[in-house]
C-alpha atoms as a printed R data frame, in Angstrom:
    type eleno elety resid chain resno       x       y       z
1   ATOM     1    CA   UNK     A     1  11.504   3.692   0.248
2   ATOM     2    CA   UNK     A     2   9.617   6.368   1.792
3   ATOM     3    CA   UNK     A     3   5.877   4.527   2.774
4   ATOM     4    CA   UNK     A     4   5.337   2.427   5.888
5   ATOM     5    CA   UNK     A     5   3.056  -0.265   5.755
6   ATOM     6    CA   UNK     A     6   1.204  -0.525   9.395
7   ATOM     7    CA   UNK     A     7  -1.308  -3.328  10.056
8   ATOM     8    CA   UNK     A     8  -3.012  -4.206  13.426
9   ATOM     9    CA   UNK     A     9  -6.483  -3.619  15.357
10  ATOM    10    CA   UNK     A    10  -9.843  -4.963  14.093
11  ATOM    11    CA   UNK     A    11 -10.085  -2.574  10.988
12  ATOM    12    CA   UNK     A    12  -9.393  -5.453   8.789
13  ATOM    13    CA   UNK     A    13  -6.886  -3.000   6.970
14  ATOM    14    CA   UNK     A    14  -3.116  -1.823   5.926
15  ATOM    15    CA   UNK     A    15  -2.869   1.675   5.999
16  ATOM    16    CA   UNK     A    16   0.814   3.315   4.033
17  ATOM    17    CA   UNK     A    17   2.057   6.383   5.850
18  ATOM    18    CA   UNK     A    18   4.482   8.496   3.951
19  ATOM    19    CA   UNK     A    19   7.074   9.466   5.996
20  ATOM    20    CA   UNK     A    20   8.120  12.691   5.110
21  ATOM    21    CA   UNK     A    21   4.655  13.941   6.186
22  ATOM    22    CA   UNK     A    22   3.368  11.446   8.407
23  ATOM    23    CA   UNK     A    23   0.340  11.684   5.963
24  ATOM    24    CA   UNK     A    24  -1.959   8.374   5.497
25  ATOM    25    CA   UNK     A    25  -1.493   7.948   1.774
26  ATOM    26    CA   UNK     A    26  -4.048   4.972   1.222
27  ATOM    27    CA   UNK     A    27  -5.858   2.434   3.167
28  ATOM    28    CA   UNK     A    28  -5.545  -1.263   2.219
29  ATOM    29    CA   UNK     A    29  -8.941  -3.367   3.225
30  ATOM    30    CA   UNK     A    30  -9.034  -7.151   3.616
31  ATOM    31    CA   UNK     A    31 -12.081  -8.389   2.202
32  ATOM    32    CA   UNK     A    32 -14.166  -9.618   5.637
33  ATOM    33    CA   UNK     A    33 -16.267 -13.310   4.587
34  ATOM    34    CA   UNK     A    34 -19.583 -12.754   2.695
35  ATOM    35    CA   UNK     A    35 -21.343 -15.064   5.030
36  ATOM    36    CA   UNK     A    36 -19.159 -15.507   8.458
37  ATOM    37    CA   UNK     A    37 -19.779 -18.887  10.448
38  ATOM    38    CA   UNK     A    38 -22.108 -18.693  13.275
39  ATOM    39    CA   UNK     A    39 -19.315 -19.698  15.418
40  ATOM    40    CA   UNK     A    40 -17.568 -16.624  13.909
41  ATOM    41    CA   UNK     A    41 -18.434 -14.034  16.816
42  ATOM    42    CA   UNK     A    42 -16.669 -11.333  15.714
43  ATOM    43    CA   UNK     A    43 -14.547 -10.168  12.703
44  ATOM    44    CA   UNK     A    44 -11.357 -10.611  14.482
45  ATOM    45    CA   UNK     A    45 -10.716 -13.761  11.562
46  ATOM    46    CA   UNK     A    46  -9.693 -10.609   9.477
47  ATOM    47    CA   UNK     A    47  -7.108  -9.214  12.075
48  ATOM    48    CA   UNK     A    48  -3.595  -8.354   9.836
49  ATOM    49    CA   UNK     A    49  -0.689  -9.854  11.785
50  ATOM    50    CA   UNK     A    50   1.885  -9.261   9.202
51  ATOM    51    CA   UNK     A    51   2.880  -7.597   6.295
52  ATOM    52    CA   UNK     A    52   5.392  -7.857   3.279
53  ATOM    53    CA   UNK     A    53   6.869  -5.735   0.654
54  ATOM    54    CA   UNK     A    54   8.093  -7.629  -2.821
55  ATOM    55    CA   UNK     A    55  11.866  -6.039  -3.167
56  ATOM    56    CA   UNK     A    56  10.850  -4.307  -6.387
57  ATOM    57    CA   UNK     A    57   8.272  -2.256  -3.644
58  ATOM    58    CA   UNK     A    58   5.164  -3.055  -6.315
59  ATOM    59    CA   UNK     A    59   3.310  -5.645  -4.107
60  ATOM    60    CA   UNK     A    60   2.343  -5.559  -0.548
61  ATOM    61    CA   UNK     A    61   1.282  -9.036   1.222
62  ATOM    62    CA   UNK     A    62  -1.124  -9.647   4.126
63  ATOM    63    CA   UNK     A    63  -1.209 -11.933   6.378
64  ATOM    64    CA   UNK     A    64  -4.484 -12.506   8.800
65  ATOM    65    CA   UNK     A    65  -5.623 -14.134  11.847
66  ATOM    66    CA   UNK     A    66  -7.798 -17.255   9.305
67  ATOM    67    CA   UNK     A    67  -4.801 -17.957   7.526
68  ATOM    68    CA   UNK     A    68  -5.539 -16.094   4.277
69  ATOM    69    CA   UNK     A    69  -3.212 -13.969   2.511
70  ATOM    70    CA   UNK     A    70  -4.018 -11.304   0.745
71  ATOM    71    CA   UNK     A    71  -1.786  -9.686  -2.426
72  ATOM    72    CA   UNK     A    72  -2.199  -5.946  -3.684
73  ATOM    73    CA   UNK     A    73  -0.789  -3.698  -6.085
74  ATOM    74    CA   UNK     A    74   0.340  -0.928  -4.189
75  ATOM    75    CA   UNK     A    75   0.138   1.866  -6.818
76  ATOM    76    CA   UNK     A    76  -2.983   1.258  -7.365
77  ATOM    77    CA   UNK     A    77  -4.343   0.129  -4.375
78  ATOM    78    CA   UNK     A    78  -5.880  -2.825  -5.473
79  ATOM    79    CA   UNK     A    79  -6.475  -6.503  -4.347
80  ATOM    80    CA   UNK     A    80  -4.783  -8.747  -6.969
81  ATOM    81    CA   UNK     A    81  -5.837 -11.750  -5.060
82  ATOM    82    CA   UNK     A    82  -5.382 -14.066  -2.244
83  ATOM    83    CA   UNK     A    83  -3.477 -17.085  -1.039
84  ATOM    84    CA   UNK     A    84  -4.634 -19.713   0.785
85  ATOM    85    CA   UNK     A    85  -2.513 -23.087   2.499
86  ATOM    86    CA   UNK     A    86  -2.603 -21.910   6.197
87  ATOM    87    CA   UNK     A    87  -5.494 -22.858   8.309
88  ATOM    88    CA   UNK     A    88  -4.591 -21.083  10.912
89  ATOM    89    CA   UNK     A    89  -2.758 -17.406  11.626
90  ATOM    90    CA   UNK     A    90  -0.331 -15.983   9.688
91  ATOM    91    CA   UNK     A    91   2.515 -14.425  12.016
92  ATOM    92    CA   UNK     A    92   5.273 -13.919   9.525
93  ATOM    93    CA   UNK     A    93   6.184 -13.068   5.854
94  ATOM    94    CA   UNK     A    94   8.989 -12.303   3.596
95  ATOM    95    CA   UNK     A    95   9.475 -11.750  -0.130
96  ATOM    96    CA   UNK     A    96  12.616 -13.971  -1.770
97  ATOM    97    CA   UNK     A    97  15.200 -10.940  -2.026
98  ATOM    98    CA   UNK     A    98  15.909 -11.871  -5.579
99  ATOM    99    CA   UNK     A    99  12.698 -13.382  -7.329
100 ATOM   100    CA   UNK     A   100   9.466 -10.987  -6.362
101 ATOM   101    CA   UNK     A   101   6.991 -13.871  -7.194
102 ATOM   102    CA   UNK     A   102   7.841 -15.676  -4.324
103 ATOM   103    CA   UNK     A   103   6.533 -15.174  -0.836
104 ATOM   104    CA   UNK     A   104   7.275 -17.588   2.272
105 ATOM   105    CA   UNK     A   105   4.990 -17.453   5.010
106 ATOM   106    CA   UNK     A   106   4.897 -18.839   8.676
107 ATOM   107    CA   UNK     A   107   1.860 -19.744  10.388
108 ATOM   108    CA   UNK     A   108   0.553 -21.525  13.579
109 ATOM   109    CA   UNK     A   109  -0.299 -24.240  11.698
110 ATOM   110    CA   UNK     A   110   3.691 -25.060  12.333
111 ATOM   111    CA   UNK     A   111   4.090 -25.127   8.601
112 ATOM   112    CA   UNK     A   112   6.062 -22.767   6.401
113 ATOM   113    CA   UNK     A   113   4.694 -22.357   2.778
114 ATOM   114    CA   UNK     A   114   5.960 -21.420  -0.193
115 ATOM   115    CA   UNK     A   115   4.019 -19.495  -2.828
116 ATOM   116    CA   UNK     A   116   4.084 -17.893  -6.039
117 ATOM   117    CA   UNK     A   117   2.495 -14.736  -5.268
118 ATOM   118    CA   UNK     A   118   1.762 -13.841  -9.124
119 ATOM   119    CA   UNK     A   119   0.279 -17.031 -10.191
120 ATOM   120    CA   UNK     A   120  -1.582 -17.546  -7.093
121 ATOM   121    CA   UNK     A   121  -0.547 -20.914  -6.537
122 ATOM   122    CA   UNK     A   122   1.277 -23.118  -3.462
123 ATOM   123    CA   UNK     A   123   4.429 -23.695  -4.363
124 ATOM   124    CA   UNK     A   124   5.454 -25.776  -1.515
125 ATOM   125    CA   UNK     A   125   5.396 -26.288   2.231
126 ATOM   126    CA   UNK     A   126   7.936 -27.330   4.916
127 ATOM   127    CA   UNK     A   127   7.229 -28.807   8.400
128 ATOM   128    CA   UNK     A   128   9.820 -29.700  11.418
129 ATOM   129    CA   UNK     A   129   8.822 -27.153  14.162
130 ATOM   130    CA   UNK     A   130   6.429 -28.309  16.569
131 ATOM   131    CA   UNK     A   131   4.734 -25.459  17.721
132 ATOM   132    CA   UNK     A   132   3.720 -22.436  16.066
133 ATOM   133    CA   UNK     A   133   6.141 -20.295  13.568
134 ATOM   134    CA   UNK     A   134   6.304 -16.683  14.663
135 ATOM   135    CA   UNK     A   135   8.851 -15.288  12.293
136 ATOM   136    CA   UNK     A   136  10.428 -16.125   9.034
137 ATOM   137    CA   UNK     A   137  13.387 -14.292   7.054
138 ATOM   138    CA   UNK     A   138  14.631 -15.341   3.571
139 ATOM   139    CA   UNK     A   139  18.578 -15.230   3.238
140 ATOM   140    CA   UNK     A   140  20.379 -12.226   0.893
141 ATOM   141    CA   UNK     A   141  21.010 -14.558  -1.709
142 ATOM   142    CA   UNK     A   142  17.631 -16.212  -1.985
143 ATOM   143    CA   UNK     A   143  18.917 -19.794  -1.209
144 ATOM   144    CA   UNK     A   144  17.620 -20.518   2.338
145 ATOM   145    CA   UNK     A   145  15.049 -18.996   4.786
146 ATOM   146    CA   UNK     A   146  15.676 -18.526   8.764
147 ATOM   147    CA   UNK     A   147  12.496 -19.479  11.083
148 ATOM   148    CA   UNK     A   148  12.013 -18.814  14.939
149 ATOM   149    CA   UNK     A   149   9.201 -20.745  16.433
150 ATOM   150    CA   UNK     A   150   7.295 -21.105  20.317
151 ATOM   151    CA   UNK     A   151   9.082 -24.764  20.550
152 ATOM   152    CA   UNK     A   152  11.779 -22.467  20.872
153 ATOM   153    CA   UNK     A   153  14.046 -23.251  18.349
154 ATOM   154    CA   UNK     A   154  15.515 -21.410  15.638
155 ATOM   155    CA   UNK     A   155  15.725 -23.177  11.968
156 ATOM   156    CA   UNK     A   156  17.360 -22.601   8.500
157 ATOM   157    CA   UNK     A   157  16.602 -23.904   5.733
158 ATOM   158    CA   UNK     A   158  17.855 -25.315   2.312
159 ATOM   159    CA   UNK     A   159  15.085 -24.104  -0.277
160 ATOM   160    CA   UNK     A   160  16.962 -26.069  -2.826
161 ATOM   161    CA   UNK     A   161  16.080 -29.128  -0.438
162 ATOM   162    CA   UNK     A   162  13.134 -28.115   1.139
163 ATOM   163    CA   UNK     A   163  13.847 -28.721   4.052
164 ATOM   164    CA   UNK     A   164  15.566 -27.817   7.518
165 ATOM   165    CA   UNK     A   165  19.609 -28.287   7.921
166 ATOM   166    CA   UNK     A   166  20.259 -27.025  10.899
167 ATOM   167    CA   UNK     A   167  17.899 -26.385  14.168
168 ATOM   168    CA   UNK     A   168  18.805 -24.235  16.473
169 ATOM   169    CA   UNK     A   169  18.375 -24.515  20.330
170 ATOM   170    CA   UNK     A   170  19.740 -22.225  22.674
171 ATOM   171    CA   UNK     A   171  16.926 -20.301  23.325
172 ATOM   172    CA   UNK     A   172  14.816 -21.272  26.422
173 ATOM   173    CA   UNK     A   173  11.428 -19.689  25.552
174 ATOM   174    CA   UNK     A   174   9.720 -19.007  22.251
175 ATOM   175    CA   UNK     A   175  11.794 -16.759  19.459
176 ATOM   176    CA   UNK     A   176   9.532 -14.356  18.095
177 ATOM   177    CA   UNK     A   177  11.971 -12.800  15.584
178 ATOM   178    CA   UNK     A   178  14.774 -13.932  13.130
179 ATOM   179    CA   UNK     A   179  16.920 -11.338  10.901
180 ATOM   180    CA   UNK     A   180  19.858 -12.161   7.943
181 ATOM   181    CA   UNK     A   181  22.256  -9.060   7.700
182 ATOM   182    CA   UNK     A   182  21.528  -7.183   5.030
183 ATOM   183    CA   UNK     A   183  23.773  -7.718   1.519
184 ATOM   184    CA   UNK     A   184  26.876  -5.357   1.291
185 ATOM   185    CA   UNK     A   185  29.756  -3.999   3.783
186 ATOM   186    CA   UNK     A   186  33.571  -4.757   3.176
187 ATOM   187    CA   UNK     A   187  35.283  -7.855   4.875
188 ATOM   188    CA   UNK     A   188  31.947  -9.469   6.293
189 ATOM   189    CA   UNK     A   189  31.829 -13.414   6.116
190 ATOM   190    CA   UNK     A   190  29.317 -14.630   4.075
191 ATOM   191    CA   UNK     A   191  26.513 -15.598   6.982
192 ATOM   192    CA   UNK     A   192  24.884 -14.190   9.759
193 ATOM   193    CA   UNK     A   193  21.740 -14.731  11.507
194 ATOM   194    CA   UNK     A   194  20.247 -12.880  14.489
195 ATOM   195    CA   UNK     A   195  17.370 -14.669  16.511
196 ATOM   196    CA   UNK     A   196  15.265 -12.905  20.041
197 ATOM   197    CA   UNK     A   197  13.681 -14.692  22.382
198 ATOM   198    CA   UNK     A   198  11.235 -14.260  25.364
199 ATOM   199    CA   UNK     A   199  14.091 -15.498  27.107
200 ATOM   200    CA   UNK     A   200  15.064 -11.923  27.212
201 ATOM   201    CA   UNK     A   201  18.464 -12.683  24.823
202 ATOM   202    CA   UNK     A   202  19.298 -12.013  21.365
203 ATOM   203    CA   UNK     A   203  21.585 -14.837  19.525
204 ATOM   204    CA   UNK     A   204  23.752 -14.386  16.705
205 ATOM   205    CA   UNK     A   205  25.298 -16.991  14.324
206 ATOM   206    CA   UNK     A   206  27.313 -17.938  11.642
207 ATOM   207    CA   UNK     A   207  26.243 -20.123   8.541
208 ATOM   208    CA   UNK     A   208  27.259 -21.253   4.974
């Protein structure tokens, strides 16, 4: 497409940029707490640390510093509604490549949830890292997601199962990104994951 979704700063917001024009085309806000906690000393709860478009481009997620998640309809700008199963920041999310209702996110909670992003509900959630997950990437084919965490490992997993089939550990510092190649391209094996580190490397593997 031709909009980029940019979150960040204490605006509480998502603001699309088309990129032809470099024009701000709308402004996304996150709803801030009617009644913040008086431990609460500023709004930075509402900080957006990641973002999401649903492959059909319809649906834009949010993910903020409380754990929340928040859902709109793009065309029209709107807040659909939010998810909740994190309690604490949301660092990661990624639409399943083949069914738009679902929505995996990774938090610093050390879980990774599943949701349907439609009904509003919690689908699932998977553990195994011990430290907080920093990225998360859902496989071409929709049958596995990819997860780099600070315990500085790397992890794939079954979604059939639920659960993680293969950790990764080569990395010697936390791996704040993990990548699937994109779908397409003649004579490319089935697999391959890309993972980056604060360890100043970038790893590449093969699965099936």
């Amino acid at each position: 497409g031709t909009i980029l979704a940019v979150a960040g700063g204490s605006s509480a917001s998502v603001k699309l940029w088309d990129t032809a024009s470099w024009r701000i085309l709308s402004t996304l806000s996150i709803p801030r707490p009617e009644a913040p906690k008086p431990s609460d000393k500023t709004s930075s709860k509402k900080f957006v640390l990641s973002v999401a478009w649903s492959p059909n481009g319809k649906r834009l997620a949010c993910g903020s510093m409380d754990g929340t998640i928040c859902v709109f309809d793009v065309e029209r700008s709107k807040l659909l509604h939010q998810l909740e199963g994190h309690n604490m920041p949301v660092r990661s999310l990624v639409f399943s490549p083949v069914d738009p209702r679902v929505l995996f996110s990774g938090s610093d909670d050390g879980h990774v949830n599943m949701h349907d992003a439609e009904g509003k509900t919690l689908v699932g959630s998977m553990s195994g890292h011990t430290s907080w997950v920093l990225s998360v990437d859902a496989s071409p084919d929709g049958g596995a997601i990819a997860t780099g965490s600070s315990d500085r490992t790397v992890r794939l997993w079954d979604l059939k199962m639920r659960a993680a089939i293969q950790t990764m550990s080569n990395h010697n510092d936390q791996v704040w990104s993990v990548a699937f190649r994109p779908p397409g391209g003649t004579g490319i094996r089935a697999g391959r994951l890309a993972s980056v580190s604060d360890d100043k490397s970038v790893s590449l593997y093969d699965y099936s």
